[in-house]
C-alpha positions as a Python dict, from the first residue, in 0.01 Angstrom:
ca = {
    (1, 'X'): (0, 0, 0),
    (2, 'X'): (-47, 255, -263),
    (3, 'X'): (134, 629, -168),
    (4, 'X'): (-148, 851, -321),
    (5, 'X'): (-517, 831, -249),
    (6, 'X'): (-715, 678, -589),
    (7, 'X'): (-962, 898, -761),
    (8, 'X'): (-1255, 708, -622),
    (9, 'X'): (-1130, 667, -300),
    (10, 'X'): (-1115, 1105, -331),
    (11, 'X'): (-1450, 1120, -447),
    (12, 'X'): (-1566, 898, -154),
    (13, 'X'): (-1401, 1144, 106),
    (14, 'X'): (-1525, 1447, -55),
    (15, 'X'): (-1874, 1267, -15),
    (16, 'X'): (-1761, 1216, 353),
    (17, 'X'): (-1739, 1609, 409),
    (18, 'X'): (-2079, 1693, 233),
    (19, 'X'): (-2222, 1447, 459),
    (20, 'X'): (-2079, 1584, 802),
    (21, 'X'): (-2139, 1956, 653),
    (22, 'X'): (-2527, 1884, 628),
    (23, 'X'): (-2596, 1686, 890),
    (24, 'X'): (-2488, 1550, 1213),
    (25, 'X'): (-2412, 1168, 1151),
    (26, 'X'): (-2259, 899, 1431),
    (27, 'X'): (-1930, 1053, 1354),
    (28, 'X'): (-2025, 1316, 1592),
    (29, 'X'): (-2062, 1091, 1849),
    (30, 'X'): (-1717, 905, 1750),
    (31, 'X'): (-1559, 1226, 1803),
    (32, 'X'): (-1701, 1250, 2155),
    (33, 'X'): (-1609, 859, 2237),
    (34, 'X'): (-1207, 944, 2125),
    (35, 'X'): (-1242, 1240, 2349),
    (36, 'X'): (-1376, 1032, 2655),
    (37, 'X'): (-1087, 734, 2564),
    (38, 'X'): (-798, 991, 2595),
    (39, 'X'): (-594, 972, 2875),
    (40, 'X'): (-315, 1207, 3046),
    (41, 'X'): (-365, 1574, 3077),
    (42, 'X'): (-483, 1845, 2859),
    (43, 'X'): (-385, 2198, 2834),
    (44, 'X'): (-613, 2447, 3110),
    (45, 'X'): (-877, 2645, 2971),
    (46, 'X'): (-763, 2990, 2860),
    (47, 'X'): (-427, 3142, 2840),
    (48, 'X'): (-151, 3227, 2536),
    (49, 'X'): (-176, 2989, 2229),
    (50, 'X'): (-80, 2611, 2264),
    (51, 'X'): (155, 2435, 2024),
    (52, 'X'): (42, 2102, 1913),
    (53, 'X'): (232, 1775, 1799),
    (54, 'X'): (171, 1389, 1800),
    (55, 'X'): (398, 1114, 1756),
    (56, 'X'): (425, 730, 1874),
    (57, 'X'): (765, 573, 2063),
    (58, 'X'): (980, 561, 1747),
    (59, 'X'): (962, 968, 1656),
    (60, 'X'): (883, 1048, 2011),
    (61, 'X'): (1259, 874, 2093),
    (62, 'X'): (1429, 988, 1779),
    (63, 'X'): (1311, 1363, 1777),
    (64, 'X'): (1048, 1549, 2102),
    (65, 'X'): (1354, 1581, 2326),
    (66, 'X'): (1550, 1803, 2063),
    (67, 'X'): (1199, 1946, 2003),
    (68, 'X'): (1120, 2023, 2336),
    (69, 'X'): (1460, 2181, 2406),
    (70, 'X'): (1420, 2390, 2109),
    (71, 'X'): (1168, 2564, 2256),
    (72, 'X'): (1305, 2584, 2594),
    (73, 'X'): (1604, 2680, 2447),
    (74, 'X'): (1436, 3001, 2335),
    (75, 'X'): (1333, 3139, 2711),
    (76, 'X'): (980, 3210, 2617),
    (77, 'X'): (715, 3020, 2805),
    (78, 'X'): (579, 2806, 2543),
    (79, 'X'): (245, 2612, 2596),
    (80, 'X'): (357, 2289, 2403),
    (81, 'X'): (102, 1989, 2431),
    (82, 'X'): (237, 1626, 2333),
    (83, 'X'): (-24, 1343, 2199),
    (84, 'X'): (134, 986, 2184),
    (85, 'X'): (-23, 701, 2018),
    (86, 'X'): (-28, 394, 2273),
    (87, 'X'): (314, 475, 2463),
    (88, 'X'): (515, 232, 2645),
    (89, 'X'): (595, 271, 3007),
    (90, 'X'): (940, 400, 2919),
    (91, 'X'): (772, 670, 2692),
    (92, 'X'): (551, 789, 2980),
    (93, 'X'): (841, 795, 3233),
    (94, 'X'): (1099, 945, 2996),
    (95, 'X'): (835, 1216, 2940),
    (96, 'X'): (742, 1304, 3271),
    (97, 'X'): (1093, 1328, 3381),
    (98, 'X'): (1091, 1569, 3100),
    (99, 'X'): (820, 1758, 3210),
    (100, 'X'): (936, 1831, 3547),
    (101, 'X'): (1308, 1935, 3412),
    (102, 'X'): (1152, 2201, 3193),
    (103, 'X'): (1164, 2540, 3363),
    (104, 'X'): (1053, 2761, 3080),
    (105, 'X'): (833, 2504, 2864),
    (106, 'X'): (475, 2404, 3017),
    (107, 'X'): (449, 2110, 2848),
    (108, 'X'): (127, 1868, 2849),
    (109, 'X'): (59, 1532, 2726),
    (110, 'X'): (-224, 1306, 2649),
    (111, 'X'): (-216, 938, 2502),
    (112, 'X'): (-480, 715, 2381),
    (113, 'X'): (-446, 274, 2376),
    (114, 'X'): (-385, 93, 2004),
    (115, 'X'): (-763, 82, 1961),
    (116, 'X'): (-696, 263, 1626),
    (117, 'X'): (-546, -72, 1486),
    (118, 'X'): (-966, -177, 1445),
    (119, 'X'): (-944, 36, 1154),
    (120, 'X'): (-720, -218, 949),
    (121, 'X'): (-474, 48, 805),
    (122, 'X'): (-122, 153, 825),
    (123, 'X'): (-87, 284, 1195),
    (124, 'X'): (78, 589, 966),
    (125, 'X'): (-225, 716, 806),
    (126, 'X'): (-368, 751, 1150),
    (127, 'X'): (-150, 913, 1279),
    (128, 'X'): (-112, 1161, 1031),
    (129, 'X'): (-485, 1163, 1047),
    (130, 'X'): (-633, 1161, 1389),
    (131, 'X'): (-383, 1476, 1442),
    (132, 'X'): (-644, 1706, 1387),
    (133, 'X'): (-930, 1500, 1567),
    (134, 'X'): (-627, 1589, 1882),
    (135, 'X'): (-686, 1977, 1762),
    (136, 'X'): (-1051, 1961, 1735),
    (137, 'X'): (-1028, 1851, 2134),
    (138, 'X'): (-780, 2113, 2223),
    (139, 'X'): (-926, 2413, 2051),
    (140, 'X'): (-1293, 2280, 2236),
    (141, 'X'): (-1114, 2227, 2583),
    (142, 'X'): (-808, 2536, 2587),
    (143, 'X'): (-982, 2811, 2425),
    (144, 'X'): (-706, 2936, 2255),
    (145, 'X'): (-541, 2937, 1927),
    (146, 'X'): (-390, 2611, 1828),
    (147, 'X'): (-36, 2619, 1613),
    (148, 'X'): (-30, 2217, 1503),
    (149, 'X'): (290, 2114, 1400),
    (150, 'X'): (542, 1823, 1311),
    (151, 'X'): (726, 1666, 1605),
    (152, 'X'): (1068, 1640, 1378),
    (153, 'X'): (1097, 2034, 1405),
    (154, 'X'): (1306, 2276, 1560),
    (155, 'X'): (1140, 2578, 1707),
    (156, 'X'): (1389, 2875, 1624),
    (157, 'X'): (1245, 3180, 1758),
    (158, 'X'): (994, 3243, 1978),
    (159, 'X'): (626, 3208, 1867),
    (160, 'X'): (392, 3446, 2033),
    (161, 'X'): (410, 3638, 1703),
    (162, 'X'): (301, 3351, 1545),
    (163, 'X'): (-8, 3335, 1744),
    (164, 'X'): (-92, 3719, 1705),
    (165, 'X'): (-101, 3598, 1342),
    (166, 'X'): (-348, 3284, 1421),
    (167, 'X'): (-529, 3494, 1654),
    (168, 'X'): (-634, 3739, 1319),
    (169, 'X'): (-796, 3492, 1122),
    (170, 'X'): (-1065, 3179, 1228),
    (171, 'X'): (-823, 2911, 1007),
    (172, 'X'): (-469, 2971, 870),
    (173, 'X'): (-319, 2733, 629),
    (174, 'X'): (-56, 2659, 377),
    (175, 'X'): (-211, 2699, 34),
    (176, 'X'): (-34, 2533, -236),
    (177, 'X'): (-304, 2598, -531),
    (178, 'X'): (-90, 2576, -809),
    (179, 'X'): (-10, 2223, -734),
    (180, 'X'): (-226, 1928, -942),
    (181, 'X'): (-259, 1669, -673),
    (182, 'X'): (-521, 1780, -430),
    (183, 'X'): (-355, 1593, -121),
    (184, 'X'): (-75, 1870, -179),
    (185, 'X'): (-287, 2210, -211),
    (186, 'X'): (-272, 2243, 179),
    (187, 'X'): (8, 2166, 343),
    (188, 'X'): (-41, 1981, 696),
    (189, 'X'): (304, 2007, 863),
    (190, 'X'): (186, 2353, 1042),
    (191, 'X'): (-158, 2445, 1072),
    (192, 'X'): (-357, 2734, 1290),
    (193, 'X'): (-700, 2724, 1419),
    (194, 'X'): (-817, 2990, 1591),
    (195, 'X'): (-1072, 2957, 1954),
    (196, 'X'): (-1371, 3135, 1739),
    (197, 'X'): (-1736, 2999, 1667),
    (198, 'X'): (-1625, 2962, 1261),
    (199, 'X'): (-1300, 2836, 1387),
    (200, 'X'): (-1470, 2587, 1600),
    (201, 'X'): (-1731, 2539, 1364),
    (202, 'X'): (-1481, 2402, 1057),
    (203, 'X'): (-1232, 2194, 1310),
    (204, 'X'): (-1532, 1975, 1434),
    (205, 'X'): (-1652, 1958, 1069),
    (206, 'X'): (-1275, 1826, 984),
    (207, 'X'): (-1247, 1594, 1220),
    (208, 'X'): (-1578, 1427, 1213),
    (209, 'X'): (-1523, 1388, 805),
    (210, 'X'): (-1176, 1214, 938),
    (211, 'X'): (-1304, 993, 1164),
    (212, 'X'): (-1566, 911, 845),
    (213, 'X'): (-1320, 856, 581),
    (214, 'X'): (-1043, 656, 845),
    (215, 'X'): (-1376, 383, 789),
    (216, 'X'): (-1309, 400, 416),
    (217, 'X'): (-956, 208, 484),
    (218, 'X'): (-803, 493, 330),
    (219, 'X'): (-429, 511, 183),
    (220, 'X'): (-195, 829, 228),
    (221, 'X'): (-265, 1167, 244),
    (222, 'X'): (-593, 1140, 432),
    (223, 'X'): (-548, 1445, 584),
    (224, 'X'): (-439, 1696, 334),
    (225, 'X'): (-718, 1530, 111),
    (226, 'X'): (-969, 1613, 417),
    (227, 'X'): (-858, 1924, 468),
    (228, 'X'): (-904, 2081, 108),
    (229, 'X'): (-1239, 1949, 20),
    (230, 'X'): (-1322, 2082, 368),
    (231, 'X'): (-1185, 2448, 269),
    (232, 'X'): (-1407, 2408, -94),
    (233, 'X'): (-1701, 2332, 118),
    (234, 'X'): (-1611, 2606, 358),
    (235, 'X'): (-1533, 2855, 105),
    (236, 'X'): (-1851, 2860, -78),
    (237, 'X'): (-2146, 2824, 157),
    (238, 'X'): (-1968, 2909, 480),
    (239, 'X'): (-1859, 3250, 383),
    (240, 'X'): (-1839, 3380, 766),
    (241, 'X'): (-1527, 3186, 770),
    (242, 'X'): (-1177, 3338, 794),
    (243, 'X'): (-923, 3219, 602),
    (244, 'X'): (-534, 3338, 587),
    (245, 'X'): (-219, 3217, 417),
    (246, 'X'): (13, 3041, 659),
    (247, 'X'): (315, 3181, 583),
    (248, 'X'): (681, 2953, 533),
    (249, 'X'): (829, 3128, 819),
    (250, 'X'): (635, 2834, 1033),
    (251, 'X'): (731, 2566, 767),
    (252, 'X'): (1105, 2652, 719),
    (253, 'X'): (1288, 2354, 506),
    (254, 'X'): (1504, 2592, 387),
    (255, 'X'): (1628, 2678, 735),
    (256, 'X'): (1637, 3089, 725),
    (257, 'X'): (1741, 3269, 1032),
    (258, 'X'): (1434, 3470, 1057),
    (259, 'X'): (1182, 3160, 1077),
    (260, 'X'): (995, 3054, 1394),
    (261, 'X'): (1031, 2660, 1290),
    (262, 'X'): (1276, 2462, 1069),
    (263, 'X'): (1102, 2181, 955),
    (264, 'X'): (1343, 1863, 837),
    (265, 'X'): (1178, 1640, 608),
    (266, 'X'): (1300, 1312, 470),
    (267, 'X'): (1703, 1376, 408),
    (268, 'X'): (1727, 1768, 519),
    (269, 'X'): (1720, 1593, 863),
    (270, 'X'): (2091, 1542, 756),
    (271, 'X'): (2122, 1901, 618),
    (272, 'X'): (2403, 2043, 768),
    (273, 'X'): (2273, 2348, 941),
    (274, 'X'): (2028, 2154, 1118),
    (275, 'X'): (2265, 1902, 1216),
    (276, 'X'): (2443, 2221, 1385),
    (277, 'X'): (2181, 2340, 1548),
    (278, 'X'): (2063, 2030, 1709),
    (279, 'X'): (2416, 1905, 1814),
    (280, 'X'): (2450, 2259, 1951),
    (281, 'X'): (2118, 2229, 2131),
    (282, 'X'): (2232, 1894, 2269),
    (283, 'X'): (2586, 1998, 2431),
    (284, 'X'): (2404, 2264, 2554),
    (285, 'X'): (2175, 2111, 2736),
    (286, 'X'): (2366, 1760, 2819),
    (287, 'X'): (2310, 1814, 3224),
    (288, 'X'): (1932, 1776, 3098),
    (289, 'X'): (1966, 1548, 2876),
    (290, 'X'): (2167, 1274, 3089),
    (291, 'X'): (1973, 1329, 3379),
    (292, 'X'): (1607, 1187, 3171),
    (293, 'X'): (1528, 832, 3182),
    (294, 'X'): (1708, 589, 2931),
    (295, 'X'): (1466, 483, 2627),
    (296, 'X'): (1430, 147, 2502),
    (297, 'X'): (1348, 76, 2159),
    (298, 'X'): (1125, 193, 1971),
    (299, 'X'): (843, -35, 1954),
    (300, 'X'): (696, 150, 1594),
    (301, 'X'): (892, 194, 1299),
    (302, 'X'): (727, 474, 1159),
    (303, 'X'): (482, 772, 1291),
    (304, 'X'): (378, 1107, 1093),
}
């Protein structure tokens, strides 16, 4: 399996968003049929922003607990919503024990089956992928600004501020245009989208030319590769569009006091200071913690 999409397989998925850009294809209706195959709950219309985050049993076990109690942690009453990809029974009871023990947190969560396994990829790329067909179904169904986000974070501070900042622009990214690769000019760990028409507009656009290119049996990176030839598009015949620069403060690695979310990625989930935090966060919270369901094991070895 090669770690970096090939130069033809880039030009194929920049055909893919000229195609949904110009016309409606089936992909439209794709998007629809994942909508109607969802299960669970989604977040009610209206309302503060709603952070966003997908994982299957093996991340969902190793890191949404900590996550979750990060943001309870904080006091503020974060709108979190939770997508797993074809739970087990233990997932599903484990996280509606969760739910219920949650007094600041209103927390949602929605699943869909293993269908995505037709595609004949590495369950990875799709769920790095069909993260922001989840967004394009939340911004459509809450109304409100989405903040989408990696499960294996740590939410520091509260994040309404973040949302005033989502709330200024249609779509806020990470641009990284000095880099050469084009899968790493936006960065996808945190990502806003904001409840306008433009916002609307260039999520459905994203998604449908991700639910093309996931037909393509794509390699890594699908998303990131997506997303930028999505922004070109955007950017020069879709001028209504507002764009604004993500800033690191919602992307931490570095793990500064004054971020919203420390992100740990590959070995800074060993870093020291986020090994403090999260053992903090854990004796803090054992009564919580012993009292949810007992996990098995993980039944996927890998998720975004």
């Amino acid at each position: 399996m090669r770690k970096r999409p090939s130069r033809l397989l880039r030009a194929r998925m920049a055909l893919a968003v000229l195609r949904e850009n110009l016309r409606k294809s089936g992909n439209a209706r794709r998007l629809q049929d994942h909508r109607r195959r969802l299960r669970g709950e989604l977040p009610a219309p209206g309302g503060p922003g709603v952070v966003f985050a997908a994982c299957d049993d093996a991340y969902y076990a190793r890191f949404a607990t900590d996550f979750l109690f990060s943001a309870e942690d904080t006091g503020y009453a974060h709108r979190i919503h939770l997508h797993l990809y074809d739970p087990s029974a233990r997932t599903l009871a484990h996280i509606g024990a969760l739910r219920r023990g949650l007094r600041h947190t209103q927390l949602t969560y929605s699943w869909e089956d293993n269908r995505y396994e037709r595609y004949g990829i590495d369950n990875v790329i799709y769920f790095a992928a069909a993260r922001f067909i989840m967004i394009h179904h939340l911004l459509q169904e809450c109304r409100s600004p989405i903040l989408g986000v990696d499960i294996d974070g740590f939410i520091h501070r509260p994040l309404d501020g973040a949302f005033d900042l989502i709330g200024e622009a249609d779509v806020t990214f990470h641009f990284r245009f000095g880099e050469r690769r084009v899968w790493r000019r936006i960065l996808a760990a945190a990502v806003g989208f904001n409840h306008t028409p433009e916002g609307l507009r260039f999520c459905e656009r994203a998604a449908r030319s991700i639910l093309a290119s996931l037909r393509l049996h794509p390699d890594f990176h699908t998303d990131q590769t997506i997303l930028y030839h999505a922004y070109r598009f955007a950017r020069r015949w879709l001028p209504a569009i507002r764009w604004q620069h993500l800033p690191l403060s919602l992307v931490d690695y570095d793990f500064q006091d004054d971020s919203f979310i420390w992100t740990a990625k590959g070995p800074r989930k060993e870093d020291a200071s986020f090994m403090r935090v999260i053992g903090e966060l854990q004796s803090k919270h054992a009564p919580e913690y012993g009292a949810l369901p007992r996990l098995g094991p993980a039944e996927s070895q890998a998720a975004p």
